[in-house]
C-alpha atoms as one frame of an Amber mdcrd trajectory, in Angstrom:
protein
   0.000   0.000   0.000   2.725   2.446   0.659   4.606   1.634  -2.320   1.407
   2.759  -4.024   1.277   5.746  -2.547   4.553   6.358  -2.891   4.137   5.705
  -6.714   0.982   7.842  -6.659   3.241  10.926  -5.278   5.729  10.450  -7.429
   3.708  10.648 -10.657   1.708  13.943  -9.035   5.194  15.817  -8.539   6.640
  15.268 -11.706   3.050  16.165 -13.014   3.095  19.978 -11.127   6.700  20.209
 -12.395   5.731  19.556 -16.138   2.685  22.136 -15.775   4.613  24.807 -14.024
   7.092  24.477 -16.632   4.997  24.755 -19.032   3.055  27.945 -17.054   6.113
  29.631 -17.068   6.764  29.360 -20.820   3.661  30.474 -21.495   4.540  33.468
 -19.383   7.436  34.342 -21.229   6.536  34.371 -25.344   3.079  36.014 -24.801
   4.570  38.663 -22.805   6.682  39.036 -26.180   3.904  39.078 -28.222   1.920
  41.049 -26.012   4.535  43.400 -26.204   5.099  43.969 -30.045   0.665  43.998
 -30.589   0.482  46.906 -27.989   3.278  48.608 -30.007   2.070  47.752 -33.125
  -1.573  49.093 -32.093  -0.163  52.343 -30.617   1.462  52.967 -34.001  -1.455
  51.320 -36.213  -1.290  54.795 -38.251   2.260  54.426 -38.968   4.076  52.481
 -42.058   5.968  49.712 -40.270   7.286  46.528 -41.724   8.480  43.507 -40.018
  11.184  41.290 -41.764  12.319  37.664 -41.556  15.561  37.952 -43.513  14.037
  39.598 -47.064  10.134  37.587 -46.221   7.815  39.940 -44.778   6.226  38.769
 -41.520   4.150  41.398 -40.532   3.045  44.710 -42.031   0.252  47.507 -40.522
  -2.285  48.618 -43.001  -0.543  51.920 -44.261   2.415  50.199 -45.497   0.700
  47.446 -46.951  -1.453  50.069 -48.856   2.175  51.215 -50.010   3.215  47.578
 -50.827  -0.091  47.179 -53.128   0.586  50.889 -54.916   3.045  49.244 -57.309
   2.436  45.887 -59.195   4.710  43.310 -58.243   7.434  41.406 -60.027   7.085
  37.832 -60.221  10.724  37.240 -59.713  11.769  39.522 -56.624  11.338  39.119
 -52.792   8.824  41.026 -50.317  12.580  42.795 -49.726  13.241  43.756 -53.207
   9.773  44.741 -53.597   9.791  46.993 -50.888  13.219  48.575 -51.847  12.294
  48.666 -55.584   9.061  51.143 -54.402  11.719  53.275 -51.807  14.184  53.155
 -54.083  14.065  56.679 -55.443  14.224  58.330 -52.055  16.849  56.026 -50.280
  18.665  54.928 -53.436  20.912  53.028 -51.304  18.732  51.287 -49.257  19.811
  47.388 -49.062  23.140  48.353 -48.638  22.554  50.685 -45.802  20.245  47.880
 -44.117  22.372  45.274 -44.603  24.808  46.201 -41.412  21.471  46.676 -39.440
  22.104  43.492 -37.667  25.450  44.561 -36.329  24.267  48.194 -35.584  20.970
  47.058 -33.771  19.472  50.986 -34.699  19.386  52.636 -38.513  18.297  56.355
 -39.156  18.353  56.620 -43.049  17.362  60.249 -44.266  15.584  60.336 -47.195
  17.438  61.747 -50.455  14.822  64.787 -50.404  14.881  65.440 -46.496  10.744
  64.738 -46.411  11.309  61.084 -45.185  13.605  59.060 -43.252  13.582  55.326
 -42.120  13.528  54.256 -38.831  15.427  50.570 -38.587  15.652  48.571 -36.075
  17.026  44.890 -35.058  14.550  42.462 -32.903  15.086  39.011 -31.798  16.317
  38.271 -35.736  13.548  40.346 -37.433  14.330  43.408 -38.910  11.791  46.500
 -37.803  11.235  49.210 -40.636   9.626  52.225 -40.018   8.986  54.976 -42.863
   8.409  58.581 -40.918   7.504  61.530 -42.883   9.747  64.398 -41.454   7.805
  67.439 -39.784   8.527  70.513 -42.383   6.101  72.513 -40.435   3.046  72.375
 -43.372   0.041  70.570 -42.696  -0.891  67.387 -43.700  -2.825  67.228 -46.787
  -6.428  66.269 -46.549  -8.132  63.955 -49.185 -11.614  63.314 -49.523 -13.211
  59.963 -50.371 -14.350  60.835 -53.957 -11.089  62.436 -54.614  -8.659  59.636
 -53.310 -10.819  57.133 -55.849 -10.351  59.562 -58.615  -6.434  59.098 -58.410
  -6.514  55.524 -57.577  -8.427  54.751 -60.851  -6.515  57.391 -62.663  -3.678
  55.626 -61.608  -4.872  52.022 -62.409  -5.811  53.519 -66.071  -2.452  55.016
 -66.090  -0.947  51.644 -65.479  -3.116  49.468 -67.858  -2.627  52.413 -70.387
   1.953  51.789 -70.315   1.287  47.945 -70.101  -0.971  47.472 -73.279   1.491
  50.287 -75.224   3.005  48.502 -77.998   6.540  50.704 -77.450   9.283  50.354
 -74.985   8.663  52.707 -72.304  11.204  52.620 -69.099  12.535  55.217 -66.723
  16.373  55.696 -65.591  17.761  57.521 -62.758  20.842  59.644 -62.886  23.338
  56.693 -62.437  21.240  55.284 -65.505  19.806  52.502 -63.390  16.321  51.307
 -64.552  13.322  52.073 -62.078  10.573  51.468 -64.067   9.608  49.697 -67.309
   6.382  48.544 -69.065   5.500  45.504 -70.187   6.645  46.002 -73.807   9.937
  46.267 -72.322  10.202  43.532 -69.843   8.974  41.325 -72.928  12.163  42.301
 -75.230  14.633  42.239 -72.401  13.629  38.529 -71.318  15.850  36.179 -72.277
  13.701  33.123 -74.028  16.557  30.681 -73.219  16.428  30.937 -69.065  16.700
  28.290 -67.084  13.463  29.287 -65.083  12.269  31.312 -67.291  11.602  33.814
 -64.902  13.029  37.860 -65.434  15.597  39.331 -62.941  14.949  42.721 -61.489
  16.219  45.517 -62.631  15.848  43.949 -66.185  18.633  44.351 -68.686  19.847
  47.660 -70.132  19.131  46.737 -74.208  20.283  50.448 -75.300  22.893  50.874
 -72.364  25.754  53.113 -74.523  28.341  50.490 -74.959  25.630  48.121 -76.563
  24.621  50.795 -79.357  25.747  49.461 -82.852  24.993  52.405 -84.687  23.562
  55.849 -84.243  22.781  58.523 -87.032  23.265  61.557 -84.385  23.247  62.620
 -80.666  20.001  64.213 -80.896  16.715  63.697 -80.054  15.776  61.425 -81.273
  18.613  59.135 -81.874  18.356  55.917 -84.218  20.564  53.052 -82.714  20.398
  49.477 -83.450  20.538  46.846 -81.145  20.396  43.256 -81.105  17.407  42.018
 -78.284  17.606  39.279 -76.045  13.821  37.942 -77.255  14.935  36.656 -80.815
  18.581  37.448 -81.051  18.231  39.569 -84.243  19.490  43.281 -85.075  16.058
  46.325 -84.899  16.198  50.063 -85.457  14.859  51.933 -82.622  14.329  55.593
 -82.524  15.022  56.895 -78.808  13.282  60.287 -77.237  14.138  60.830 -73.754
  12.299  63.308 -71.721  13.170  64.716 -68.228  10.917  63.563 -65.338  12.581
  65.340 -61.899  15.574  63.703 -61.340  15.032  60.471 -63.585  14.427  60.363
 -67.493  11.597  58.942 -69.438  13.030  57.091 -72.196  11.064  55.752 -75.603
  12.151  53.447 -78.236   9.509  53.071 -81.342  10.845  50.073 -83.697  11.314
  51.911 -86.695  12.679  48.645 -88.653   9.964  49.132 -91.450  11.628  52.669
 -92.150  14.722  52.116 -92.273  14.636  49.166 -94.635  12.351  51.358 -97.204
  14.985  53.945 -96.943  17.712  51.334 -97.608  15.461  50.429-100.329  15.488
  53.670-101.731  19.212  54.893-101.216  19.808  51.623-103.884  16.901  52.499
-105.961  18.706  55.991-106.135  21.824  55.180-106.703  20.764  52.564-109.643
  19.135  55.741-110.992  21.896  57.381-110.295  24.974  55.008-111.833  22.244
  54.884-115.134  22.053  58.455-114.895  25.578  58.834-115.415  25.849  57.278
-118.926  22.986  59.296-120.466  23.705  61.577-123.049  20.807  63.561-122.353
  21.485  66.221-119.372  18.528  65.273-116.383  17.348  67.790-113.324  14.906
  66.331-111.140  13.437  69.366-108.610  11.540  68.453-105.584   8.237  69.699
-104.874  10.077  72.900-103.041  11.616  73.231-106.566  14.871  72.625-105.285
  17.396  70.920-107.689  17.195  67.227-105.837  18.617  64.646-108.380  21.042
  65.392-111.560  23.394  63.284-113.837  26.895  64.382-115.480  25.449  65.109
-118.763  23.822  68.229-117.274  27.174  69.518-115.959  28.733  68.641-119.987
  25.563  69.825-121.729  24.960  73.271-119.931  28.594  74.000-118.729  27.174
  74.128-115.043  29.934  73.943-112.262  29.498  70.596-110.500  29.334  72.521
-107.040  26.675  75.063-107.895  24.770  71.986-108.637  25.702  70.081-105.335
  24.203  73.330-103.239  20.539  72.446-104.647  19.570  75.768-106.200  15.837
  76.402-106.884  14.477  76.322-110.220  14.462  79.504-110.679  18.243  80.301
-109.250  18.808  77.565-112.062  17.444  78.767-115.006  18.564  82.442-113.854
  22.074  80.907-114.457  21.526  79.339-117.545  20.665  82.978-118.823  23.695
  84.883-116.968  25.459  81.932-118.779  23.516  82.504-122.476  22.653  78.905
-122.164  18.945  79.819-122.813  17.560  82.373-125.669  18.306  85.768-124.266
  15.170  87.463-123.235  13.307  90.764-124.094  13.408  91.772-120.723  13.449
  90.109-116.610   9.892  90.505-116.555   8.602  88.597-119.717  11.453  85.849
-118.710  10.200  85.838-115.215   7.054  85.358-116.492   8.230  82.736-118.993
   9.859  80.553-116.358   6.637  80.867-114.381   4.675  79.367-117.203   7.743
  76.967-118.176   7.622  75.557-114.627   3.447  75.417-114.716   3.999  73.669
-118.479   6.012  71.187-116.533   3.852  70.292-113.763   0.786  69.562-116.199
   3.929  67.512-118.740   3.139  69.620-121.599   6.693  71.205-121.899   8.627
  70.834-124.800  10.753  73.772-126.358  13.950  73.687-128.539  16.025  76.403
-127.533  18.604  77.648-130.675  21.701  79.650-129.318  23.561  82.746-131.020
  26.629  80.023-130.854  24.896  77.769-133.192  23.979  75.227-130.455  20.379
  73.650-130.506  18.628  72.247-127.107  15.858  70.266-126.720  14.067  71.123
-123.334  11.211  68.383-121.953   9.685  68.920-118.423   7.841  65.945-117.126
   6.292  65.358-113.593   7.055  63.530-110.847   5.911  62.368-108.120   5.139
  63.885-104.793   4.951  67.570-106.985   8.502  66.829-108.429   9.149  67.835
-112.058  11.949  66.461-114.147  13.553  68.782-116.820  15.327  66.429-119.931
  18.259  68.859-121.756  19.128  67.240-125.364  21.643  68.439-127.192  20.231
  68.182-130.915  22.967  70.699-132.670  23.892  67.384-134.269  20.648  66.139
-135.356  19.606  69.741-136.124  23.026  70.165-138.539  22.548  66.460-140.392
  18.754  67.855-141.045  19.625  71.273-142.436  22.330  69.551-144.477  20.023
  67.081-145.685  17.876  69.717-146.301  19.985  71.927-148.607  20.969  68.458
-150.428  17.336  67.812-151.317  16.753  71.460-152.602  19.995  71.296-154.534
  18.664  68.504-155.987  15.581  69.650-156.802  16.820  72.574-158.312  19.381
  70.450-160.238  15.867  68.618-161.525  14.556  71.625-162.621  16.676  72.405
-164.694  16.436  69.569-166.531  14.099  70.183-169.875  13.056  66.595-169.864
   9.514  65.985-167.286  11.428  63.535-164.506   8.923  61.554-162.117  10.439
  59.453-159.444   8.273  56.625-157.705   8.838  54.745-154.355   9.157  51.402
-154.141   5.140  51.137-153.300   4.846  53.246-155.736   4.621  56.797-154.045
   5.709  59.836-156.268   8.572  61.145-154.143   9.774  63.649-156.563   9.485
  65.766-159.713  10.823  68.791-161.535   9.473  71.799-163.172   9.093  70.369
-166.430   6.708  67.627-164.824   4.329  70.400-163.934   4.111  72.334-166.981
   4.043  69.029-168.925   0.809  67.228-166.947  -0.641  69.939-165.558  -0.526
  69.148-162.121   2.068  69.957-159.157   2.921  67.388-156.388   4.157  69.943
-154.115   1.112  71.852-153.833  -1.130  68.506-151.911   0.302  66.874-148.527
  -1.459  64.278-149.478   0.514  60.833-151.048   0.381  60.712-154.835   0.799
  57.262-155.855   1.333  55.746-159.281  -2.478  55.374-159.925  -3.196  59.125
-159.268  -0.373  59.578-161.720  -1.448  57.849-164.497  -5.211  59.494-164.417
  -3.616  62.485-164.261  -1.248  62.196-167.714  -4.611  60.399-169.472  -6.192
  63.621-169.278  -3.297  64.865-171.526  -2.097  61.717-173.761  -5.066  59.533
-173.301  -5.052  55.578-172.798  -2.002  53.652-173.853  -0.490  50.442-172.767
   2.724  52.005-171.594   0.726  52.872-168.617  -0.300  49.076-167.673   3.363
  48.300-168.160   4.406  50.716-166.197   2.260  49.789-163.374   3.898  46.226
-163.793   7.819  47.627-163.886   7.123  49.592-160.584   5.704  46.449-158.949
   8.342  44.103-160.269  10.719  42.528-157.651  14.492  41.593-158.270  16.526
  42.949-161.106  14.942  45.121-163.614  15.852  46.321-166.586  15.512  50.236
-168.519  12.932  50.301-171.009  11.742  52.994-173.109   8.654  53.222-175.661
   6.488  56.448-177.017   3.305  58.049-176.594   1.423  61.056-178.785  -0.361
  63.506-176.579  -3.538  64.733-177.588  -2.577  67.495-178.901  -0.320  65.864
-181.311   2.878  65.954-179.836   5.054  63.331-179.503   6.535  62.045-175.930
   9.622  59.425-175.627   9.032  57.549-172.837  11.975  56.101-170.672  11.500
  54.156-167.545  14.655  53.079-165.434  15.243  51.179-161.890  16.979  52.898
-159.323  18.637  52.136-156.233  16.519  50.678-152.803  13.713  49.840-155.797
  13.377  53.166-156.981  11.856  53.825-160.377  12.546  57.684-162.416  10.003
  57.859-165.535  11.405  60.369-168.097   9.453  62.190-170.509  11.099  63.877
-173.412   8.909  66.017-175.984   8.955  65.810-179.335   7.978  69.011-181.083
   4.546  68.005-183.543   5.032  67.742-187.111   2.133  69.267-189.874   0.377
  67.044-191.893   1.122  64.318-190.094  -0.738  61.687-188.735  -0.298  59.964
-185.699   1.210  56.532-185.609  -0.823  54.023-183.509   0.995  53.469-179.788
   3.359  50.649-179.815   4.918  49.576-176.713   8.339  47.552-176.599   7.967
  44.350-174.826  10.155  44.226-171.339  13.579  42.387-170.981  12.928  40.042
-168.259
């Protein structure tokens, strides 16, 4: 029975130990907790934050409001999240905080004096306190209706820079990145991540070092960078724009542009290289009728100085040289020629220009204007002096020869090939009656004939004749007669000439009294 007891006792004691143990435990860790909730409700206004390393533990409701301000990156701790949002007022934050554990108390000033954080080491957790400094103005008051305003300003702010379709990201003064949309984010990720997951701050694409190219240094500036996304070389134009201390930077893809102006710098200088072996002189004007576009033959043509040409003169400042240089009919007076060129340019536009321009130094231009577009004209300057010479020469050789054929007494007829009367003398005229040079019309052998029937009648000759003129391959002279109706007699000769050619001769026989006239005979051909 005692040894019961005794057991009994024994189990009792070491029962009260266990629960006084336990009492006094319980003692200690809520008088802990106890102790941080009646601090945290006496400062349930304030903006505290509690840290476990960089994982947020415990937070009152004005910092979390803070915390939920900015959207989150996926990537980044509660501790990066936090410094990411205080970063532009304690640029230097992590640093400073990170020798909070062997300091036990932090007081970081703000970079603007209006804040400072209040940091303090607990039991391993980290105590952050943001305090607005007293400057002595009072506290802003914000009405219900007003607060919502901003908030869904801001949201439509935010939704507005993520759905933008351009790169859009902020930089401080060291050139660190504070902000970017999600345009940029997208082009800075690197597809080929192990976890796929962005870093924060993302990566500088147009950081100076990684600029390929750039036409200028102002705004804006066209660089071209290869992105992280597919690997490949863009053209981005960059405008930067100051926001306080930090810059707002834009980069619009302008890849589209720059490949049609590639495409036209070759299209130009294709013109340009087939430009240069014309013989005709070319002046293309833009619609500000500045000289945009011109080929060596102008320079040749016009005796223009290469580098008056290179300074893009107006139309105008053009043609004014061409008449200090008499390389243009010299005008009556400025007025008429100002005039002139106003309705030269206007003749132009509407491409019904076309003048040929004959010098006092013997020199013949041809002058075409022809538009262009986007309100360009083109001007075309031909030398023709040449062509202009060979046509007066062969001019002067016909009428030489025509006046050598008039003064033969004999009535000469020369016939085409297809039979076309392509030329005559005097003595054809007064013999037949009739004078080729006085129709523009085509006088072929037909029209001819009728006409010498009216003076010598019907005759075989002329069927024969109509055969020789047709004939193809080698041909040989022929000659017969013919009595007009007056009695006279005519000796016929008909002989091939060069290229087909065919000359009918008619030589007149002075008529004989008493006389009759023999019946027409005709000699047969020599095949």
């Amino acid at each position: 029975m005692l040894n019961t007891l005794y057991a009994v006792a024994l189990v009792l004691t070491a029962l009260t130990i266990s629960i006084a143990a336990l009492y006094i435990l319980s003692l200690l860790d809520p008088a802990r907790d106890r102790k941080l909730r009646k601090q945290t409700m006496r400062e349930k206004d304030s903006i505290v934050f509690l840290f476990d390393d960089q994982t947020l533990t415990d937070v009152t409701a004005a910092g979390r409001q803070i915390l939920e301000a900015r959207p989150r990156h996926s990537s980044g701790s509660d501790w990066q999240h936090l410094s990411l949002i205080l970063e532009t007022r304690f640029p230097d934050l992590t640093e400073q905080v990170g020798d909070l554990a062997e300091l036990g108390k932090l007081s970081i000033p703000s970079g603007d004096g209006v804040h400072r954080i209040e940091a303090e080491w607990r039991d391993g957790l980290a105590r952050i306190q943001l305090i607005t400094t007293d400057t002595g103005e009072a506290d802003p008051i914000v009405d219900r209706v007003s607060f919502d305003a901003m908030r869904d300003e801001l949201e439509g702010l935010r939704a507005t820079a993520k759905h933008t379709p351009i790169m859009m990201w902020r930089e401080d003064t060291n050139g660190k990145i504070s902000w970017a949309n999600k345009s940029y984010l997208d082009q800075a990720t690197d597809p080929n991540t192990v976890d796929g997951v962005a870093s924060w701050p993302p990566q500088k694409l147009f950081d100076r070092p990684r600029l390929e190219d750039a036409k200028n240094l102002e705004t804006p500036r066209r660089v071209a960078v290869q992105l992280p996304s597919d690997g490949k070389r863009h053209w981005f134009e960059l405008y930067d724009a100051p926001l306080g201390d930090e810059t707002l930077m834009t980069a619009i893809p302008v890849d589209r542009v720059v490949n049609a102006e590639k495409s036209r710098a070759e299209f130009v200088t294709t013109l340009t290289k087939t430009f240069a072996h014309l013989p005709i002189g070319l002046a293309i004007f833009d619609r500000k009728r500045q000289l945009n576009l011109f080929n060596p033959a102008l320079t040749d043509i016009l005796a223009l100085n290469a580098s008056f040409l290179v300074g893009k003169p107006t139309l105008f400042t053009f043609l004014d040289r061409l008449r200090e240089k008499r390389m243009m009919p010299e005008p009556k007076d400025y007025v008429s020629w100002r005039q002139q060129m106003a309705d030269l340019e206007s003749a132009a536009v509407n491409g019904t220009y076309e003048e040929t321009w004959s010098l006092p130094t013997g020199q013949t231009y041809r002058i075409t204007g022809r538009p262009h577009p986007d309100g360009a004209v083109a001007f075309l300057f031909e030398d023709i002096t040449s062509e202009i010479s060979l046509t007066r020469r062969f001019r002067r050789e016909l009428e030489m020869g025509q006046s050598a054929l008039d003064c033969i007494e004999d009535a000469i007829a020369i016939f085409s090939p297809g039979g076309v009367l392509s030329m005559s003398n005097a003595a054809y005229t007064k013999l037949w009656g009739n004078d080729p040079s006085t129709t523009l019309e085509d006088i072929n052998l037909g029209d001819a004939i009728r006409t010498w029937r009216t003076t010598a009648g019907d005759t075989p000759v002329w069927r024969m004749l109509k055969e020789f003129v047709a004939a193809h391959g080698e041909r040989q002279a022929w000659t017969d007669q013919i009595a007009l109706l007056d009695g006279r007699q005519v000796e016929c000769q008909f002989v091939p000439m060069v290229r087909g050619a065919t000359m009918a001769r008619f030589h007149v026989r002075p008529a004989q009294r008493n006389l009759q006239p023999a019946p027409n005979s005709a000699l047969s051909l020599t095949p």
